[in-house]
C-alpha positions as CSV (number, residue, x, y, z in Angstrom):
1,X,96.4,104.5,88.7
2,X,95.6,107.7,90.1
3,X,98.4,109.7,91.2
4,X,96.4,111.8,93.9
5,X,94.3,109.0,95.3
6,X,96.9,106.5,96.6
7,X,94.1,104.2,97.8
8,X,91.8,103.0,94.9
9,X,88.6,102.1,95.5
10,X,88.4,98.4,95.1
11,X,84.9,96.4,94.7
12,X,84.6,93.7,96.7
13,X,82.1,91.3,95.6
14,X,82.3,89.3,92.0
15,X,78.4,89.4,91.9
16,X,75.3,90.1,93.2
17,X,76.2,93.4,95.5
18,X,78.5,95.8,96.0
19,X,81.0,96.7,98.3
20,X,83.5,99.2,97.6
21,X,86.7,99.0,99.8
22,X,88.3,103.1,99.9
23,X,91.3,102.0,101.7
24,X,92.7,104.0,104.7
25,X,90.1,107.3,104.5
26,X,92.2,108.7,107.9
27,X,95.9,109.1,108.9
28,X,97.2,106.5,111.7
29,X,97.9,109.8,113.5
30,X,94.2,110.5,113.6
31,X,92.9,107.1,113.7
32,X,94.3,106.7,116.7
33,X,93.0,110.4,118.1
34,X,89.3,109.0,117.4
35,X,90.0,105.7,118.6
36,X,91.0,107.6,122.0
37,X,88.1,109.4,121.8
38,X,85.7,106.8,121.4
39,X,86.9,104.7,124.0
40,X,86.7,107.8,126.4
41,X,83.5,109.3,125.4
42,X,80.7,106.7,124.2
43,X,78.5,105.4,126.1
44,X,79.2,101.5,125.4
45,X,77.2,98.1,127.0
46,X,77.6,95.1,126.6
47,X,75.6,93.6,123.8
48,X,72.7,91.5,124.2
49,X,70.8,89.0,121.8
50,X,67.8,87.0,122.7
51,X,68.5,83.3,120.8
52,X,66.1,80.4,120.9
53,X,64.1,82.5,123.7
54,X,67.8,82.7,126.1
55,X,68.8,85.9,127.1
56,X,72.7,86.1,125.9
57,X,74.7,89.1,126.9
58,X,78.4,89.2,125.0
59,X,81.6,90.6,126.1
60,X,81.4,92.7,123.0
61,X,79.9,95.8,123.6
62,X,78.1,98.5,121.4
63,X,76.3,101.9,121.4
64,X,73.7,103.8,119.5
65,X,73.9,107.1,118.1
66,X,71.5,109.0,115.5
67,X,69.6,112.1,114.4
68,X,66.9,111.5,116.4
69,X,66.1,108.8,119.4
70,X,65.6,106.3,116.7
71,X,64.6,102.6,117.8
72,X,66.7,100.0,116.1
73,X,65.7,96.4,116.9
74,X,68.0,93.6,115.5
75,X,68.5,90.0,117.7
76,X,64.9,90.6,118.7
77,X,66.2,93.7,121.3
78,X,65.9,97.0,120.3
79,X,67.8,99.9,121.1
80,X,66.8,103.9,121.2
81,X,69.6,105.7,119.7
82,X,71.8,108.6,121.7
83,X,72.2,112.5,120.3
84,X,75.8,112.6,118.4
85,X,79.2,113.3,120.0
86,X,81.0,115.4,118.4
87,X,83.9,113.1,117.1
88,X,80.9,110.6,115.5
89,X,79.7,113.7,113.8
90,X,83.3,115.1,112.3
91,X,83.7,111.1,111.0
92,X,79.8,111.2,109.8
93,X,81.2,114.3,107.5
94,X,84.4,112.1,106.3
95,X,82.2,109.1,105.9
96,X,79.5,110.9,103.5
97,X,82.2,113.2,101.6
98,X,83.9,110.0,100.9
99,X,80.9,107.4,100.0
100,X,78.7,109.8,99.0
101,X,76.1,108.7,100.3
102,X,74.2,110.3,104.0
103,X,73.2,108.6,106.9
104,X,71.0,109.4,110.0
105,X,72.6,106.7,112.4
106,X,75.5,104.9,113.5
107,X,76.0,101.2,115.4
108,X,79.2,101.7,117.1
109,X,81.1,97.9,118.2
110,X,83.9,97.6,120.7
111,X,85.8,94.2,120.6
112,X,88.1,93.9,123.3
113,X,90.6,91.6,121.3
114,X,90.9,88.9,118.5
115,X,88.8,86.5,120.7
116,X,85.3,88.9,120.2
117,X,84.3,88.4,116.5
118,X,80.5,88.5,115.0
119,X,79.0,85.5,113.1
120,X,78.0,85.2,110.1
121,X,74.8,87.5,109.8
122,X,73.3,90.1,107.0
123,X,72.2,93.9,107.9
124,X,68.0,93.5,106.5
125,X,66.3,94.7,109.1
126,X,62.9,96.2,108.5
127,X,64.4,99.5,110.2
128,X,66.9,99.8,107.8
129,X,66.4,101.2,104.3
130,X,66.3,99.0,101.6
131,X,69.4,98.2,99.4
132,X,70.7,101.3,101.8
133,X,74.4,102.6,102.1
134,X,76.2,101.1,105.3
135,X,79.5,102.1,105.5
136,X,81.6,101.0,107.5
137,X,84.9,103.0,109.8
138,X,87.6,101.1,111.3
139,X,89.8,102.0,114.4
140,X,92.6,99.8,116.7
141,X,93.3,96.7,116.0
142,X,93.8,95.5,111.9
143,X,90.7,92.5,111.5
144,X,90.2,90.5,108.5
145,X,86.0,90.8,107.0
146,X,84.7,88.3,105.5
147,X,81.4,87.4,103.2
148,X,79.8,84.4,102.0
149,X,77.3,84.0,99.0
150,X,73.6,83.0,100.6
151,X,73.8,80.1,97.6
152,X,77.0,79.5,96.1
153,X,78.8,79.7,99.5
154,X,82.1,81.6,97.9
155,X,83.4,83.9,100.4
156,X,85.7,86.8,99.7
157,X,87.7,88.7,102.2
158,X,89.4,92.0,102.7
159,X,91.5,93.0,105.8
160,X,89.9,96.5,107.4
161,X,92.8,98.5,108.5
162,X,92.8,101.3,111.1
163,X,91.7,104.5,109.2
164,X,89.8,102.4,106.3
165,X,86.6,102.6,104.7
166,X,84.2,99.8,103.7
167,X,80.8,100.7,102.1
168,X,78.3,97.8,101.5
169,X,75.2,98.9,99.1
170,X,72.6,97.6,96.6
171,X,71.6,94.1,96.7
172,X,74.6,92.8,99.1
173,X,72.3,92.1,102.1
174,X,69.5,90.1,99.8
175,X,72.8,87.6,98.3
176,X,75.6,87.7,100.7
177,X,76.2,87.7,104.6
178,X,79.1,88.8,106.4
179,X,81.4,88.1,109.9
180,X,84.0,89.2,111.9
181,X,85.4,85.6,112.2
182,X,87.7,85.5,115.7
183,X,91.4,85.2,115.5
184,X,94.3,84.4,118.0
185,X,96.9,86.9,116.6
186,X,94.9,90.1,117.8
187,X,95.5,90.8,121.2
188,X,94.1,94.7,121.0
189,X,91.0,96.1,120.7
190,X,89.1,97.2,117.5
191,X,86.0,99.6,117.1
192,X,84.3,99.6,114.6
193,X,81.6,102.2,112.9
194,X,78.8,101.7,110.9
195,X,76.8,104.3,110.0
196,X,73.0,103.2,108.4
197,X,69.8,105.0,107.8
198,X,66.6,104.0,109.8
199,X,63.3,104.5,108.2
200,X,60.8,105.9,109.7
């Protein structure tokens, strides 16, 4: 064990991908000044998804940040990404010291409580790079992750803490999907970063 690095990175997956799990990358004291922060300051809506030709808009809500007005289309709606606050541009830093890894955008989530979650789903749009770094930043509420193999159906899962880091790369979006499956015991809100990079 290292001494200096009290969270070891953990992979993930048994196969076919990789997702590296850092731990808690930021102090409770500071998760909850960015938590703060991003309630106060990002411009969030209401999600909406266009399923079997219906119009749904959910009570989660989301926002789109990036180097430059990118358009990001995922549910069949697309979305034109906002300039960068400042706080999404101090945890950009933290994120790509810590991964390694750089990224040009950011899909912010806000769910409200243990009721909001995200079915099962994998990140392969054809505006995302290929086998591309997403990494994903955790604030509020503690939410268990899950992921299920596209053919064996074996799901793994790893509780994201306030302050933690989860980085999925390679060929996890090609084998495996992933959800935020809903739970009764969370009654506060979580938001949750994940920072991508659109090709253009």
């Amino acid at each position: 064990m290292d001494l200096f690095n009290p969270n070891p990175i953990t992979q993930i997956l048994p196969f076919d991908g990789e997702v590296l799990h850092y731990g808690q990358v930021i102090s409770a004291k500071q998760a909850l000044y960015y938590f703060e922060r991003l309630m106060e300051n990002i411009a969030w809506e209401n999600d909406q998804a266009i399923i079997f030709g219906k119009l749904i808009i959910t009570k989660r809500k989301v926002a789109w940040y990036g180097d430059k007005p990118f358009d990001y289309t995922y549910s069949k709606t697309t979305k034109s990404a906002l300039p960068w606050t400042k706080e999404l541009l101090e945890l950009k830093a933290i994120v790509e010291a810590k991964s390694g890894e750089t990224y040009n955008s950011c899909l912010l989530n806000l769910y409200h409580n243990g009721s909001e979650g995200m079915a099962w789903h994998s990140d392969a749009e054809k505006d995302l790079k290929k086998n591309g770094a997403i990494a994903s930043l955790s604030f509020g509420a503690d939410r268990k992750f899950s992921f299920k193999h596209k053919e064996s159906k074996q799901t793994v899962s790893v509780l994201l803490e306030k302050g933690s880091l989860l980085v999925m790369k390679g060929d996890t979006q090609t084998y495996w999907m992933h959800r935020l499956p809903p739970t009764k015991t969370v009654n506060m809100p979580r938001i949750n970063l994940t920072f991508r990079t659109i090709v253009t």
